[in-house]
N, C-alpha and C positions, 0 to 999 in steps of 0.2 A: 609506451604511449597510452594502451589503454590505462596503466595505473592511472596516469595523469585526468585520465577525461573521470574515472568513476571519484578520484577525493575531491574535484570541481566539482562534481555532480552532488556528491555528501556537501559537501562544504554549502552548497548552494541551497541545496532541501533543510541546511540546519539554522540558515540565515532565514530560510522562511519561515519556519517552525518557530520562530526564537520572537519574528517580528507581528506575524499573521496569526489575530486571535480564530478567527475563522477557521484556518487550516488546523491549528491545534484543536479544537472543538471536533470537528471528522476525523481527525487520527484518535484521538479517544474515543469518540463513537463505535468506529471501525475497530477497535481494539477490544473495547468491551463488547461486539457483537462479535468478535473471532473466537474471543473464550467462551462466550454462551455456545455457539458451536460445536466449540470444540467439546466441551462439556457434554452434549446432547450426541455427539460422535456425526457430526452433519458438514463438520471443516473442510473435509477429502473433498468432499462432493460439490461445496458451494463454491469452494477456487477452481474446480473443474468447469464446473459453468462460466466462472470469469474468465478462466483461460478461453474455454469454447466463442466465446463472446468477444475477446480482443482477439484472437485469429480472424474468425468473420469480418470484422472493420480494417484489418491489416489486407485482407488480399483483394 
């Protein structure tokens, strides 16, 4: 059951990705600011804050 709901869920993020210049535009963003990051050894820390940040709006 879950296999099913996460390849709907790909399948779904690749139909947006493929249609939505905008979305493509921020995943490349986001991509090139991961590796600058990562590069600089700052990656750990700054998904740690994301993470910190969507717990907070979750409970």
């Amino acid at each position: 059951m879950i296999n099913i709901l996460v390849k709907s869920a790909i399948k779904k993020l690749a139909f947006r990705l493929a249609t939505d210049k905008s979305l493509r535009n921020k995943v490349k963003t986001g991509i090139s600011n991961a590796k600058e990051l990562n590069s600089q050894g700052e990656l750990i820390k700054s998904l740690g804050k994301a993470a910190g940040r969507i717990k907070r709006k979750l409970k």
